[in-house]
LUMKOLBA-159328 format. One line per 4 residues: number of its first residue (from 1); their letters; for each residue x, y, z of N, C-alpha, C, O. Coordinates in Angstrom, 2 decimals, m for minus. Layout:
<recs>
NUM) A) X Y Z X Y Z X Y Z X Y Z  ...
</recs>
This chain:
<recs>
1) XXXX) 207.63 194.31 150.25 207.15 193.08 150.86 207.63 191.91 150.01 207.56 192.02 148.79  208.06 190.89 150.52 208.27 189.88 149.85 207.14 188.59 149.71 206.18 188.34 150.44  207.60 187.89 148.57 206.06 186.86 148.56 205.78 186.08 149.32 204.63 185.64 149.23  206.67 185.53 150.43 206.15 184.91 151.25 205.36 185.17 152.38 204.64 184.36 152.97
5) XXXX) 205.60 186.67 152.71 204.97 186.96 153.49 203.54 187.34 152.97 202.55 187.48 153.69  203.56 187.45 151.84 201.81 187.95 151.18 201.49 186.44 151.26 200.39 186.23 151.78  202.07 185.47 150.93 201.65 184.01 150.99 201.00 183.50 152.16 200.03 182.75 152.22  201.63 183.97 153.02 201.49 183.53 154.72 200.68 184.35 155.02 200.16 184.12 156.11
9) XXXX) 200.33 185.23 154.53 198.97 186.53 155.22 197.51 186.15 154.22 196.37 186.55 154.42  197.95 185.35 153.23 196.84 184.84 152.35 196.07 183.85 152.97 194.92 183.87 153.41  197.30 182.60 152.91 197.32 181.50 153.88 196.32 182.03 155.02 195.10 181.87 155.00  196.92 182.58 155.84 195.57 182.79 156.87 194.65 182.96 156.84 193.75 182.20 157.19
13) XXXX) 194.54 184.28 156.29 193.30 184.89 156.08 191.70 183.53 155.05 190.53 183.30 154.74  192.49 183.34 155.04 191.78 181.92 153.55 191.51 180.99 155.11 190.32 180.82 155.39  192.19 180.61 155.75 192.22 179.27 156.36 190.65 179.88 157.63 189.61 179.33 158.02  191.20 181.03 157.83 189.92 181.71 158.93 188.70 181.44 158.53 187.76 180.86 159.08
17) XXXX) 188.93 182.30 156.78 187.38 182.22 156.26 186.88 181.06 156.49 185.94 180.84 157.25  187.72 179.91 155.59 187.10 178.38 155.46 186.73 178.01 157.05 186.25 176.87 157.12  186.78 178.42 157.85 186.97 177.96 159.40 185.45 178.69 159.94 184.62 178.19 160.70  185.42 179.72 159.42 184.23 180.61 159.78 183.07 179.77 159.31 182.09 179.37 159.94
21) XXXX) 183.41 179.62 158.13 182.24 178.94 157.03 181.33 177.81 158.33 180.15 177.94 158.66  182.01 177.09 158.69 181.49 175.50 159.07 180.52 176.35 160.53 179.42 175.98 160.95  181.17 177.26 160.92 180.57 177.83 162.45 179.00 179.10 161.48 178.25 179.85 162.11  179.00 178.98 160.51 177.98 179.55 160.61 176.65 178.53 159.86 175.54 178.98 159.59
25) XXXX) 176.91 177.64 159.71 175.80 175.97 159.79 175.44 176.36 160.81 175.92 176.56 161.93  174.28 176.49 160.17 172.58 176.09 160.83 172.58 175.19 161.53 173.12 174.35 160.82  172.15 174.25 163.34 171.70 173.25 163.77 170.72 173.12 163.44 170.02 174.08 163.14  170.16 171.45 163.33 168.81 170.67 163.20 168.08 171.49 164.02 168.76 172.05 164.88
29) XXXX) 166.99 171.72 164.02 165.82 171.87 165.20 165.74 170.72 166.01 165.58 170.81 167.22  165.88 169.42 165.29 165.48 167.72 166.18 166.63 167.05 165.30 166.74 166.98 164.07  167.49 166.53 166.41 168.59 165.74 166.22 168.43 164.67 165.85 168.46 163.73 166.64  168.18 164.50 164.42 167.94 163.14 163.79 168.41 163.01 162.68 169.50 163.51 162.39
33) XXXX) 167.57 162.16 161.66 168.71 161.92 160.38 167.83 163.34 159.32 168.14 164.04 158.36  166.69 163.16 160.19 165.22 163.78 159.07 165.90 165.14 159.52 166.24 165.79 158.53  166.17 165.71 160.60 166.57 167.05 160.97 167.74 167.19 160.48 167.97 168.38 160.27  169.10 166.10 160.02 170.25 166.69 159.39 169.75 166.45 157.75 170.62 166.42 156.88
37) XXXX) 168.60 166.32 157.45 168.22 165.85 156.31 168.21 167.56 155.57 168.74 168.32 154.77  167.08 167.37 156.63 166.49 169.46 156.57 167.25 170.17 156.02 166.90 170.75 155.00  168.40 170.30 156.50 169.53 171.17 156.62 170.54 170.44 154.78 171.77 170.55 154.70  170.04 170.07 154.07 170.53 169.49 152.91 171.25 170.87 151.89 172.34 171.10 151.36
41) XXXX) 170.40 171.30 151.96 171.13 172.67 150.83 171.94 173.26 152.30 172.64 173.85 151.48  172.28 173.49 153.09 172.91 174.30 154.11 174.59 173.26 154.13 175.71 173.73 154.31  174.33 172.24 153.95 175.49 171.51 153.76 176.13 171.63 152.51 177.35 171.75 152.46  175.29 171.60 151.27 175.89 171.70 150.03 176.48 173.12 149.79 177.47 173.23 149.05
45) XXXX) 175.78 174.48 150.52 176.18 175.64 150.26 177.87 175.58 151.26 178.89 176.20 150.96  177.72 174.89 152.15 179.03 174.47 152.76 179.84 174.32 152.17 180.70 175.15 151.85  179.75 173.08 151.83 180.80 172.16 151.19 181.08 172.75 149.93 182.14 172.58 149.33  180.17 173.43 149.52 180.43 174.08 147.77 181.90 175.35 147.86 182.91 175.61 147.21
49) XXXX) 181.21 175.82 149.08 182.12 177.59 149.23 183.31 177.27 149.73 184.37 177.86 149.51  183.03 175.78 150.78 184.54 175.46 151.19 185.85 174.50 149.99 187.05 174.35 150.24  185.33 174.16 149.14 185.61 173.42 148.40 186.48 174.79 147.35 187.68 175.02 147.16  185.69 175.22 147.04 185.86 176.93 145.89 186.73 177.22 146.56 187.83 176.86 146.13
53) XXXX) 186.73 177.95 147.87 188.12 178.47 148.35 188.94 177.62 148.54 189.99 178.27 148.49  189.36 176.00 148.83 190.52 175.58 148.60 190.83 175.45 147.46 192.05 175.43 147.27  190.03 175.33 146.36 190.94 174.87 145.05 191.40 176.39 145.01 192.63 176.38 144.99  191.01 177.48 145.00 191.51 178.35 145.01 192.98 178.70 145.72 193.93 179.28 145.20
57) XXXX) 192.86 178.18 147.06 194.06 178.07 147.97 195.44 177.08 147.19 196.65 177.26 147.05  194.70 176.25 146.92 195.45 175.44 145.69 196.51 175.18 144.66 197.46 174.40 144.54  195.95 176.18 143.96 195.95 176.54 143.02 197.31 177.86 142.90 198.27 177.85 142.13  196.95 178.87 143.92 197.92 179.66 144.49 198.85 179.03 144.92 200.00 179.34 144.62
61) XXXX) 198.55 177.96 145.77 199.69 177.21 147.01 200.77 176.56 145.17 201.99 176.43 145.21  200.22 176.37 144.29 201.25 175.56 143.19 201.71 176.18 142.47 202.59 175.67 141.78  201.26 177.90 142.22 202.06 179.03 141.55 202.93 179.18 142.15 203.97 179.10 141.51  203.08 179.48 143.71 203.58 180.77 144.18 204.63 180.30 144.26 205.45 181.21 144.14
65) XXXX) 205.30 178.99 144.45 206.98 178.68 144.01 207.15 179.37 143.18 207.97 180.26 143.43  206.84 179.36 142.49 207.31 179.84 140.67 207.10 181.15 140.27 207.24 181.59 139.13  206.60 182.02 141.70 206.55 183.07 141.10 208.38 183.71 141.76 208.95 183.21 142.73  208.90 184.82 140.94 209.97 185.09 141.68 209.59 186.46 142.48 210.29 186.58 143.48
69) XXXX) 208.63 187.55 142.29 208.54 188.81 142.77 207.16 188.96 142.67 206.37 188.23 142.05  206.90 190.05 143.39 205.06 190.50 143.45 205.76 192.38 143.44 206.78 192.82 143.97  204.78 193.04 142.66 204.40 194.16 143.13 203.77 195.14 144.23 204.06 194.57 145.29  203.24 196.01 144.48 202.42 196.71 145.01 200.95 196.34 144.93 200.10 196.00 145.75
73) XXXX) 201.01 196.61 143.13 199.39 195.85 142.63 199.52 194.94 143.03 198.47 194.81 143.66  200.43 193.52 143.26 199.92 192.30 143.51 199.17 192.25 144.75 198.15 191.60 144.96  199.99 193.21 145.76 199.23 193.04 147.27 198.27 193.82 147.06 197.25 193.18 147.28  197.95 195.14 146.68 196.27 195.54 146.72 195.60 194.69 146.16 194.45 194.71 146.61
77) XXXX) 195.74 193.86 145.31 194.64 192.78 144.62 194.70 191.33 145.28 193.99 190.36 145.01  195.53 191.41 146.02 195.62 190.02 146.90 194.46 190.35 148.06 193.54 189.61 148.43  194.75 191.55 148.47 193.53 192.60 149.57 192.32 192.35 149.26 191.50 191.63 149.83  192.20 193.32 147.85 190.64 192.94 147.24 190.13 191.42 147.16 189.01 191.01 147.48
81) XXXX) 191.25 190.68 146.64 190.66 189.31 146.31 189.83 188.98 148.09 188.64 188.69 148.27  191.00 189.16 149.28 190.79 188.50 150.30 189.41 189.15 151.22 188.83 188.59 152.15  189.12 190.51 150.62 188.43 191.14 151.04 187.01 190.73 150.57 186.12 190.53 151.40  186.73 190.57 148.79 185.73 189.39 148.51 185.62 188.55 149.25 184.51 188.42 149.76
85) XXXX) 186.60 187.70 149.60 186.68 185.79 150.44 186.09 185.88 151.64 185.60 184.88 152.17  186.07 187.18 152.26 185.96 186.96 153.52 184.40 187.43 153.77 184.10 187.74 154.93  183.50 187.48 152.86 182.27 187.74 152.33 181.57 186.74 151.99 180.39 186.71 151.67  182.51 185.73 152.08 181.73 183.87 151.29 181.31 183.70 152.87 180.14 183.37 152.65
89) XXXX) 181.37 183.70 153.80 180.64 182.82 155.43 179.36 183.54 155.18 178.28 183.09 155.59  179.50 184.91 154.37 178.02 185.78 155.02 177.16 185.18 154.03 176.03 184.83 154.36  177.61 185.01 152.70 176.85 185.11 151.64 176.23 183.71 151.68 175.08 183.45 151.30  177.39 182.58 152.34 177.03 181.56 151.94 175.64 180.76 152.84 174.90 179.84 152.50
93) XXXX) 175.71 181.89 154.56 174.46 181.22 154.93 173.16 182.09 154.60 172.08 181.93 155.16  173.41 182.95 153.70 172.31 183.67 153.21 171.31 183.40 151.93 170.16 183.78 151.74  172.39 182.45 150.97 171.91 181.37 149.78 171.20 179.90 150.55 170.10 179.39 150.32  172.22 179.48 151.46 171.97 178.45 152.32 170.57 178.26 152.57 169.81 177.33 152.30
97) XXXX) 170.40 179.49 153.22 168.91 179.69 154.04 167.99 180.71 153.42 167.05 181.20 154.06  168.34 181.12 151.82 167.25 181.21 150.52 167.67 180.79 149.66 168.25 181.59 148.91  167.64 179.53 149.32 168.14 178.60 148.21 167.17 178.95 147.38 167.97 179.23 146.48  166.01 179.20 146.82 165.59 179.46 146.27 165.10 181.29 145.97 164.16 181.66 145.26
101) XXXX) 165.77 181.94 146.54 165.21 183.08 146.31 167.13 183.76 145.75 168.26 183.65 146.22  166.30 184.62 144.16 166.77 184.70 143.06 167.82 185.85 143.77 169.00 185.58 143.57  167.60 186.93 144.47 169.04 188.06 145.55 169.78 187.36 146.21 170.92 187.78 146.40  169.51 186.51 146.59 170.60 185.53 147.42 171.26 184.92 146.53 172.42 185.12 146.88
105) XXXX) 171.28 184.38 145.71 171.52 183.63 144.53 172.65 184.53 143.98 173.81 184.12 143.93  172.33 185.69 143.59 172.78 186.55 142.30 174.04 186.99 143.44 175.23 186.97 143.10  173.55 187.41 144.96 174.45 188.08 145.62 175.54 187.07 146.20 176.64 187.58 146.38  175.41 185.68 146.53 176.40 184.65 146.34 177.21 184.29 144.91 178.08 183.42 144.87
109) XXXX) 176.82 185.01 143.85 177.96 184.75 142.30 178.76 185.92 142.47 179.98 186.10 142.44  177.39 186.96 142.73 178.77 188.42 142.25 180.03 188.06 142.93 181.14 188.06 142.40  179.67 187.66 144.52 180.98 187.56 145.42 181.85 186.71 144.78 182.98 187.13 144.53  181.47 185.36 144.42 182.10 184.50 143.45 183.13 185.32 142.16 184.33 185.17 141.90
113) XXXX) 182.20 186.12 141.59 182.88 186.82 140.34 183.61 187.80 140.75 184.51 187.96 139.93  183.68 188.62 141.71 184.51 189.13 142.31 185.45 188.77 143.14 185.86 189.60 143.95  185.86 187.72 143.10 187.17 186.46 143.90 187.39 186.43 142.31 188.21 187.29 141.99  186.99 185.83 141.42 187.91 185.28 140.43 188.14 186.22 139.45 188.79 185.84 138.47
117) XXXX) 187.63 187.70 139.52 188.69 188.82 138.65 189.34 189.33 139.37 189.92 190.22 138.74  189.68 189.33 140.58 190.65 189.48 141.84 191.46 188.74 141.44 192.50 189.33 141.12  191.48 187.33 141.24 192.70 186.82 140.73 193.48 186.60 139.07 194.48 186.15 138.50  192.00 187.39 138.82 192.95 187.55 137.45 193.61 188.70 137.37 194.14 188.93 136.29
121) XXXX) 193.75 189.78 138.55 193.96 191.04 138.50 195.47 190.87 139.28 196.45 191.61 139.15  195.30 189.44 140.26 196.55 189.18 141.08 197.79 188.34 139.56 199.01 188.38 139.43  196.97 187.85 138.94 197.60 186.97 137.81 197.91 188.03 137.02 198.78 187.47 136.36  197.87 189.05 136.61 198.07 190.35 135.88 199.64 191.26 136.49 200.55 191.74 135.82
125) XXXX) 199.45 191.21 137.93 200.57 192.05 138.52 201.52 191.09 138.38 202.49 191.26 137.64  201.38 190.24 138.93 202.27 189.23 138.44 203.20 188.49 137.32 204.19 187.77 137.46  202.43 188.96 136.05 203.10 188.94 134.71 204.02 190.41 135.19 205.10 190.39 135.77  203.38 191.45 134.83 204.02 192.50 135.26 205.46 192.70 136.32 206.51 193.18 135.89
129) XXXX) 205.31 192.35 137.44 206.55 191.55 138.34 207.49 190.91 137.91 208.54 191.46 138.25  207.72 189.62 137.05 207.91 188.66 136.72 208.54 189.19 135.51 209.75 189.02 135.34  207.61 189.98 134.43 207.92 190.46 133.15 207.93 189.10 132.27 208.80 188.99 131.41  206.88 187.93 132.48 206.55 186.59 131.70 204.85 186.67 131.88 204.32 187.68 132.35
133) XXXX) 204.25 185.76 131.56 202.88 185.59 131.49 203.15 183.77 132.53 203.54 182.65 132.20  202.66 184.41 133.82 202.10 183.38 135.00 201.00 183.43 135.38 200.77 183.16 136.56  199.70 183.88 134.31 198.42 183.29 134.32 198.21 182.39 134.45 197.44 182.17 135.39  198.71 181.21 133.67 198.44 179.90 133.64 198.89 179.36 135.48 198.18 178.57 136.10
137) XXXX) 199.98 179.88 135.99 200.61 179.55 137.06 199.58 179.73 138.13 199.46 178.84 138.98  199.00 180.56 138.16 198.55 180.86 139.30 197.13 180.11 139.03 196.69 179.85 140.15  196.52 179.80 138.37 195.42 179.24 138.12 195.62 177.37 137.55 194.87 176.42 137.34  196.70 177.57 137.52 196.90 176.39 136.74 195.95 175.12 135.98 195.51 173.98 136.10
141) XXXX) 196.00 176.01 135.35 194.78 176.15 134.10 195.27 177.01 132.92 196.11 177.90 133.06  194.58 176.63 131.55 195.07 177.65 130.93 193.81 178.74 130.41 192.63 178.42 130.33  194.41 180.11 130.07 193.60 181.28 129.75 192.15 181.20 129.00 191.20 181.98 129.11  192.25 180.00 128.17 191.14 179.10 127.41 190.00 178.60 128.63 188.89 179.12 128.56
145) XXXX) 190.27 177.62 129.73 189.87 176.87 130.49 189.41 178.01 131.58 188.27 177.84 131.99  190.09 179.09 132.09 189.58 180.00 132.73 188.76 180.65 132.28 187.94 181.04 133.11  188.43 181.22 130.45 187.63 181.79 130.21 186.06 181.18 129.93 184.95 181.72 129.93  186.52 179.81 129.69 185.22 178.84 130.05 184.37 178.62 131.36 183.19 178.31 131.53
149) XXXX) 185.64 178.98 132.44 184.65 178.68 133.99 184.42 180.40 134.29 183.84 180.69 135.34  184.83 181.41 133.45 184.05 182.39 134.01 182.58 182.51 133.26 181.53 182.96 133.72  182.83 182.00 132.04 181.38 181.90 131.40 180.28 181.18 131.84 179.13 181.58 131.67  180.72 179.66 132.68 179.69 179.08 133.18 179.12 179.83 134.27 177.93 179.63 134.49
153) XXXX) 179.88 180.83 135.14 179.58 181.21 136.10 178.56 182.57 135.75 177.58 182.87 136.43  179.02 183.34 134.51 177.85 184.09 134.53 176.18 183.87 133.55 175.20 184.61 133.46  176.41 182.90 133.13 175.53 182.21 132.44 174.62 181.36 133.88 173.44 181.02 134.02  175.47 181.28 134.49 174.50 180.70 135.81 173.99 182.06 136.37 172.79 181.97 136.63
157) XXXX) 174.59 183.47 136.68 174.13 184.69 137.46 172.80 185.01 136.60 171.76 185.18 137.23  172.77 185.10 135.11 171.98 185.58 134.27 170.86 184.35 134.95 170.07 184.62 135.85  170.97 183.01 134.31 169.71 182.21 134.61 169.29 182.42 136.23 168.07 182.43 136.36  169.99 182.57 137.43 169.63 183.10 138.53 168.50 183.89 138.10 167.31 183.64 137.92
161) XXXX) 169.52 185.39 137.96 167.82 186.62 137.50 167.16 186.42 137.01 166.29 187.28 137.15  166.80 185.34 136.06 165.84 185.63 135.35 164.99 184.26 135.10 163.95 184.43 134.47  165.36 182.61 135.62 164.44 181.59 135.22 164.48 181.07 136.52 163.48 180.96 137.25  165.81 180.71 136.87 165.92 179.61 137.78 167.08 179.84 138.93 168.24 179.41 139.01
165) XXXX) 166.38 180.60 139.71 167.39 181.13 141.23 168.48 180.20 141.97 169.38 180.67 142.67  168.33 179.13 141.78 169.83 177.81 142.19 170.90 178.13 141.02 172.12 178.14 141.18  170.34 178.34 140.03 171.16 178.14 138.84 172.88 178.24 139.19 173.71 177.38 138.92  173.14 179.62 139.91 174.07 179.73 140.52 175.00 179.02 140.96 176.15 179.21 140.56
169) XXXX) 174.64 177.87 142.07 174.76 177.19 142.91 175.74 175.96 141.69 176.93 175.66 141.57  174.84 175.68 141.20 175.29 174.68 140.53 176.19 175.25 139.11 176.84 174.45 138.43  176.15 176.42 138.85 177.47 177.01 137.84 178.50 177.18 138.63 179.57 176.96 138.06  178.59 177.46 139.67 179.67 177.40 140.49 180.14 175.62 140.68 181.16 175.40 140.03
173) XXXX) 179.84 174.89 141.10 179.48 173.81 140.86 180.19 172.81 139.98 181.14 172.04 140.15  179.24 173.18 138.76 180.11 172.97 137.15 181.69 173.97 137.09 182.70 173.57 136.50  181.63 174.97 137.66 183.03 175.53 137.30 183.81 174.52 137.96 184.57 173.82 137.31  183.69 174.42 138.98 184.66 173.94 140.27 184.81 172.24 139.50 185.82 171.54 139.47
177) XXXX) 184.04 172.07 139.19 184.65 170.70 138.40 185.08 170.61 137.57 185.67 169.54 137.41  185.10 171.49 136.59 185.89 172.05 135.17 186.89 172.19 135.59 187.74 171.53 135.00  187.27 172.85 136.50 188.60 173.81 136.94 189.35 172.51 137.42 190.30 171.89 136.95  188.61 172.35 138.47 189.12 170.94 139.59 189.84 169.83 138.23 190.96 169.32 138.23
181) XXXX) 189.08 169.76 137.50 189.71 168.28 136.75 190.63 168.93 135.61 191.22 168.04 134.99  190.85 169.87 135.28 191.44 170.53 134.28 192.92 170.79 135.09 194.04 170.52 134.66  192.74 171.12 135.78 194.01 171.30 137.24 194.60 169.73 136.90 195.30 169.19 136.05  193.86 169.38 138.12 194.49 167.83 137.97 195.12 166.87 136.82 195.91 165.92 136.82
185) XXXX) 194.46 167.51 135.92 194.66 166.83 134.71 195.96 167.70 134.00 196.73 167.12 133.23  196.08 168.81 134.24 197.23 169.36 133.73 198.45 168.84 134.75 199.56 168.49 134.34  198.09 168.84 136.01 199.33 168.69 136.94 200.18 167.47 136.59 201.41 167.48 136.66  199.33 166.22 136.14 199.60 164.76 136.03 199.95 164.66 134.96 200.40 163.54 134.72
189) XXX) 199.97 165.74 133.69 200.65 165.62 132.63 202.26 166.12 132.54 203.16 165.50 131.97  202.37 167.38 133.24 203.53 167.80 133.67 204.32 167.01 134.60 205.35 167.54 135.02  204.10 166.17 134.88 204.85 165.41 136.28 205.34 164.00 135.24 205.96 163.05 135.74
</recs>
């Protein structure tokens, strides 16, 4: 298989999920500002999961020039990764609509933590392929900055179980802005 076509089967599959996401929002009960008020964490669990999978989409979309070859492993772990992703519409109206209850919580990170060692597993075949280290590429970020947003993220799963059930929500949150500005901020230095 060549990479564009794993690109273009990613591409989709990513664009569905994010597409699914918005169709499984909750309506107001009473069409007002107080009834789209209601619905406040159901928007943020939105906008959070849709946000995560594009920088993710991203992020890929600015490696994958640069990668020259993929393996076998790359596509079973492109699978797994997409096979996690496509688990964020379920998970996300299930946190949505128990924002406070600590299984919903924990079971919206694992999925989280299982998308982002999926791609460190896709960032792995890929050195391998390549025969260079395109960790940084595919995340664009470096190995430092990734190992910081996986820490916020399970430092949020732990406080989930055990103090404060959003915790989650918002380590994902904090990653995505770590990541998000660390990205950006690397891209604008290279250019």
């Amino acid at each position: 298989m060549n990479k564009e076509r794993l690109a273009a089967f990613t591409d989709a599959v990513l664009a569905i999920i994010m597409t699914i996401l918005v169709l499984e929002l909750e309506k107001p009960e009473h069409i007002s500002w107080q009834g789209l008020w209601d619905l406040r964490v159901n928007y943020f669990a939105y906008a959070l999961s849709f946000f995560w999978l594009g920088m993710m989409w991203f992020s890929h979309h600015n490696a994958w020039n640069q990668i020259k070859k993929i393996n076998n492993s790359t596509v079973i772990y492109s699978l797994l990764m997409l096979f996690f992703a496509s688990l964020f519409p379920y998970t996300t109206s299930i946190v949505a609509q128990n924002y406070n209850n600590s299984t919903a919580q924990v079971l919206y990170g694992i999925i989280v933590l299982l998308v982002s060692f999926s791609n460190m597993a896709i960032s792995h075949s890929l050195n391998v392929a390549n025969g260079k280290k395109v960790f940084k590429l595919l995340y664009d970020v470096s190995i430092k900055n990734v190992s910081i947003d996986l820490a916020i993220k399970i430092i949020g799963l732990i406080l989930s179980m055990t103090v404060f059930a959003p915790a989650m929500l918002y380590a994902i949150l904090l990653g995505l802005i770590f990541l998000s500005s660390t990205s950006i901020l690397g891209y604008r230095s290279s250019n």
